[in-house]
PAVEX-285096 format. One record per residue (C-alpha): residue number from 1; chain; z, y, x. Coordinates in nm, 3 decimals, decimal comma, padded with zeros to 5 digits, m for minus. Layout:
BEGIN
SITE num chaine       w       v       u
SITE NUM      A       Z       Y       X
...
END
This chain:
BEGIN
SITE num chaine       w       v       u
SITE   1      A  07,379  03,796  07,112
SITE   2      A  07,348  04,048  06,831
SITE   3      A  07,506  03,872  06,574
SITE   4      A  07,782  03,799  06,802
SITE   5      A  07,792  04,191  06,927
SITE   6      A  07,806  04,249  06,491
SITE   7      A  08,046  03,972  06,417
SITE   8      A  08,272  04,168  06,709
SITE   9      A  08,177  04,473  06,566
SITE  10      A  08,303  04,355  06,210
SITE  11      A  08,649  04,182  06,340
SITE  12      A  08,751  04,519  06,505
SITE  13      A  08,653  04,750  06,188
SITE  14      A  08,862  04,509  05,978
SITE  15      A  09,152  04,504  06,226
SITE  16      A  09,149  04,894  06,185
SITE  17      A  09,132  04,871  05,839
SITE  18      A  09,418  04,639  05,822
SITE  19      A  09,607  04,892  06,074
SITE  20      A  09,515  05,206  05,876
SITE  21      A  09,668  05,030  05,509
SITE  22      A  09,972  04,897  05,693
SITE  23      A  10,000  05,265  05,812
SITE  24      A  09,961  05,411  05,468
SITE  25      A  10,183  05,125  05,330
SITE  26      A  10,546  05,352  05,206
SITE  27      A  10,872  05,234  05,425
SITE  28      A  11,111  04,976  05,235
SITE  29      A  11,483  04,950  05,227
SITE  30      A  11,548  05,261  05,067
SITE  31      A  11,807  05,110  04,864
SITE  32      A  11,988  04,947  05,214
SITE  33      A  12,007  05,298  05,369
SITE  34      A  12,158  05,475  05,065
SITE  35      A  12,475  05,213  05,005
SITE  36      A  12,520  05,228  05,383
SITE  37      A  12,539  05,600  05,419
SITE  38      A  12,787  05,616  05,090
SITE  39      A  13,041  05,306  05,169
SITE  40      A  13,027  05,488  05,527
SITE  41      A  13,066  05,784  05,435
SITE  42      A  13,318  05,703  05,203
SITE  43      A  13,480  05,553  05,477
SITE  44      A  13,470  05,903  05,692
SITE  45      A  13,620  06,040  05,375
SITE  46      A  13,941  05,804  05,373
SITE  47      A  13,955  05,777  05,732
SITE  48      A  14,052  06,176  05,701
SITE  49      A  14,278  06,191  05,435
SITE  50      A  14,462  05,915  05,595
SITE  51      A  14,478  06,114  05,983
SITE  52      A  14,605  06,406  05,752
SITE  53      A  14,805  06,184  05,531
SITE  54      A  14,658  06,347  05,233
SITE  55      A  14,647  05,988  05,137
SITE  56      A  15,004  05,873  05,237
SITE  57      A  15,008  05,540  05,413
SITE  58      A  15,031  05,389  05,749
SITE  59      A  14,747  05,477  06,037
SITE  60      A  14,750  05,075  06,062
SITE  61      A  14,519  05,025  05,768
SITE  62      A  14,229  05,219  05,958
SITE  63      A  14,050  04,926  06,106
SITE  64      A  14,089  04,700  05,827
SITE  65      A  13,923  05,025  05,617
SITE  66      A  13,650  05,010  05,827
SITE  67      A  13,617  04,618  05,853
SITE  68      A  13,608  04,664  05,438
SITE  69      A  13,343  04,897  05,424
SITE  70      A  13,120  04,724  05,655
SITE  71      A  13,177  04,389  05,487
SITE  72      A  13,084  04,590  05,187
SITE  73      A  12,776  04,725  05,351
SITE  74      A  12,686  04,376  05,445
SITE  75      A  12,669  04,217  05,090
SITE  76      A  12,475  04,476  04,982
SITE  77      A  12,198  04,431  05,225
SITE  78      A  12,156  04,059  05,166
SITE  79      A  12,171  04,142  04,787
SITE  80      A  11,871  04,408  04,885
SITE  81      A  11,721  04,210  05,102
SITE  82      A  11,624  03,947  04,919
SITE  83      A  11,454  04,184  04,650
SITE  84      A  11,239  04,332  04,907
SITE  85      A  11,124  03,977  05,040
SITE  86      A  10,781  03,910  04,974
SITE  87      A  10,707  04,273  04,826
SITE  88      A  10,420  04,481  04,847
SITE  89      A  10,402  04,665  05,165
SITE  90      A  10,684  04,451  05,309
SITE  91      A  10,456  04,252  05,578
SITE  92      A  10,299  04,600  05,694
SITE  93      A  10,300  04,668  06,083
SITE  94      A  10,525  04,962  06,003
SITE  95      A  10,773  04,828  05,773
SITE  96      A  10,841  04,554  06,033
SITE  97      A  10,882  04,786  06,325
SITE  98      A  11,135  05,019  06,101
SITE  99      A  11,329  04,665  05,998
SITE 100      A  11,296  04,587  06,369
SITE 101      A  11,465  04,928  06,457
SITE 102      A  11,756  04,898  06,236
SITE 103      A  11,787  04,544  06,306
SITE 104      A  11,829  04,675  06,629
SITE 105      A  12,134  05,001  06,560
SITE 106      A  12,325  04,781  06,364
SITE 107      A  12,346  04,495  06,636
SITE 108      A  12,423  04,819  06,886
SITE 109      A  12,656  04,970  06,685
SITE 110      A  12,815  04,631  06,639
SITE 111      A  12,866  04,597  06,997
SITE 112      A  12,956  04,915  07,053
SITE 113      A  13,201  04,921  06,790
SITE 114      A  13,399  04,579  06,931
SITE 115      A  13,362  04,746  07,281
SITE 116      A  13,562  05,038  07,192
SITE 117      A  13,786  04,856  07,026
SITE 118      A  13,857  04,674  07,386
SITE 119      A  13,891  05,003  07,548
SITE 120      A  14,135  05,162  07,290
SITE 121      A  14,316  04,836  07,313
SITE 122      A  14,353  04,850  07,686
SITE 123      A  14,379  05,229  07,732
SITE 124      A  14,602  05,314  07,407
SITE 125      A  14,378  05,624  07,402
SITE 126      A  14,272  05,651  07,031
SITE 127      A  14,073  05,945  07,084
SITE 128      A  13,799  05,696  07,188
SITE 129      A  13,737  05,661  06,861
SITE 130      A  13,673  06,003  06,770
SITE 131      A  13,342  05,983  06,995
SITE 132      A  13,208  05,719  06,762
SITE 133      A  12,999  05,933  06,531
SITE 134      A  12,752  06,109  06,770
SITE 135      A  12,675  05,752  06,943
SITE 136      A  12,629  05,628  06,500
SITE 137      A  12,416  05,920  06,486
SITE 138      A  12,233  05,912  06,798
SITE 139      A  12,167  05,544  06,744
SITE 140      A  12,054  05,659  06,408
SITE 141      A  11,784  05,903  06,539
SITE 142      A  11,639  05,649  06,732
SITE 143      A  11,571  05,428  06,438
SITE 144      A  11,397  05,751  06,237
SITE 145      A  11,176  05,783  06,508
SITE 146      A  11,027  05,436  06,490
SITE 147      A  11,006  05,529  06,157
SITE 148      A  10,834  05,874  06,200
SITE 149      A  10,649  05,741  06,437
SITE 150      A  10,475  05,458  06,244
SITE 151      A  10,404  05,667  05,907
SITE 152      A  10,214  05,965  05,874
SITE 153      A  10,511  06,177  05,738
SITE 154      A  10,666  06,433  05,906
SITE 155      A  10,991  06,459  05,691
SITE 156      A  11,090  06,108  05,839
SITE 157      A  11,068  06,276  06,190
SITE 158      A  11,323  06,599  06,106
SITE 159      A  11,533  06,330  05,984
SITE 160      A  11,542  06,165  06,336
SITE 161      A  11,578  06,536  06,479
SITE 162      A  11,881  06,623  06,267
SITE 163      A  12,026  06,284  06,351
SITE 164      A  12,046  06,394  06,728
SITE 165      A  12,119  06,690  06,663
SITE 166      A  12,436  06,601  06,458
SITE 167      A  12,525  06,355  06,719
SITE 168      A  12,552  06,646  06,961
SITE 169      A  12,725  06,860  06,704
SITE 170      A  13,009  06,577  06,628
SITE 171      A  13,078  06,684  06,956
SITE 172      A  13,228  07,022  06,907
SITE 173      A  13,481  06,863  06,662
SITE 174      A  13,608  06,576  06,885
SITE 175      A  13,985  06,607  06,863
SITE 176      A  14,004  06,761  06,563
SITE 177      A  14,022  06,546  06,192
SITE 178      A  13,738  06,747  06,044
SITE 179      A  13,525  06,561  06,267
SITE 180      A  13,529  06,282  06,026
SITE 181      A  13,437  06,521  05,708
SITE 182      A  13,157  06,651  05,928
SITE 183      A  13,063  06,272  06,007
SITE 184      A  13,045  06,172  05,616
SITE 185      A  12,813  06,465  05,508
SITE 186      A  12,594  06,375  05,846
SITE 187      A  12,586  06,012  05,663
SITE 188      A  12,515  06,123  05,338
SITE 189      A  12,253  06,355  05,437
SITE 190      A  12,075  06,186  05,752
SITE 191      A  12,134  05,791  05,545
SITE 192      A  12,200  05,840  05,167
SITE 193      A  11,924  06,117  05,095
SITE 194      A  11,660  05,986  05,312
SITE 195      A  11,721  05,676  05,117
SITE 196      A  11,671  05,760  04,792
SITE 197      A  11,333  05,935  04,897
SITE 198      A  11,217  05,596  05,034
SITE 199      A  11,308  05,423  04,732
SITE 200      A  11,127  05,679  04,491
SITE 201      A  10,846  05,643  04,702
SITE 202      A  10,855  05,245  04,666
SITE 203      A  10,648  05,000  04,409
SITE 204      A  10,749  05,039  04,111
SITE 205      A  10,782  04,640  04,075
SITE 206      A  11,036  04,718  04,424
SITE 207      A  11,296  04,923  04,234
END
């Protein structure tokens, strides 16, 4: 009975061992959230000067702008992903959790994104589309807070904070073209910064 009380006793301090690396262990992908938040954000950027026609050409090319920049996007996370297969950290309970999250926001988004597109369709009311950015950002937050909630560092968790509180603020500007400046400098801060401090925090054998 004692050995087996011991050998119980031993299983559980490794399991907590195994759970207190995995916590330690830095979050991955660094390089995924950076080229997302520029090609979107670069995307914000043209999506204005075309609404103001700083950029002079026809309002038609919007979706296939978009449809670009997420194809974009796409390539570059397979290219990333398969660098960060099999890397150190990469199994840890909260690296899977955060690629779990944004596994999860980008399949929202998606069908959020192709249901809007049904409702501007049907309604011919483009301002629909203005709301997009606070439900980007919200959806955003939520994955930061996986995040912040699986590592001990509280940066990550301000990050999730400013997320929501951007996606509120978009609010203010809906019907108005600056909303899209406001929503590429909410990318490039809440996406493209936060990115590059994950990926100076990686392995160096990662980068």
């Amino acid at each position: 009975m004692n050995d087996q009380i011991q050998t119980l006793k031993d299983d559980i301090a490794f399991m907590r061992a195994m759970a207190e690396e995995g916590r330690s262990a830095p979050l991955l992908g660094g390089a995924v959230l950076t080229s997302a938040g520029v090609v979107y954000a670069l995307a914000s950027l043209a999506q204005w000067a075309v609404l103001t026609q700083t950029v002079a050409v026809s309002y038609k090319v919007l979706p296939y702008m978009w449809l670009a920049a997420m194809l974009i996007s796409m390539t570059l996370l397979a290219v990333f992903k398969r660098r960060l297969a099999g890397a150190p950290g990469s199994a840890s309970p909260a690296n899977r959790a955060a690629r779990f999250a944004w596994k999860g926001v980008g399949q929202a988004i998606f069908a959020i994104g192709a249901a809007m597109f049904i409702a501007v369709w049907k309604t011919q009311d483009y301002n629909l589309i203005n709301f997009s950015p606070s439900i980007v950002l919200a959806l955003y937050g939520v994955a930061w807070t996986v995040g912040g909630l699986m590592i001990p560092a509280s940066w990550v968790r301000f990050v999730a904070w400013g997320a929501f509180a951007a996606a509120v603020l978009m609010a203010l500007l809906i019907g108005d073209v600056k909303v899209w400046l406001a929503y590429a400098a909410a990318l490039l801060l809440l996406t493209a910064v936060p990115g590059v401090v994950l990926m100076r925090q990686e392995p160096s054998d990662v980068i």
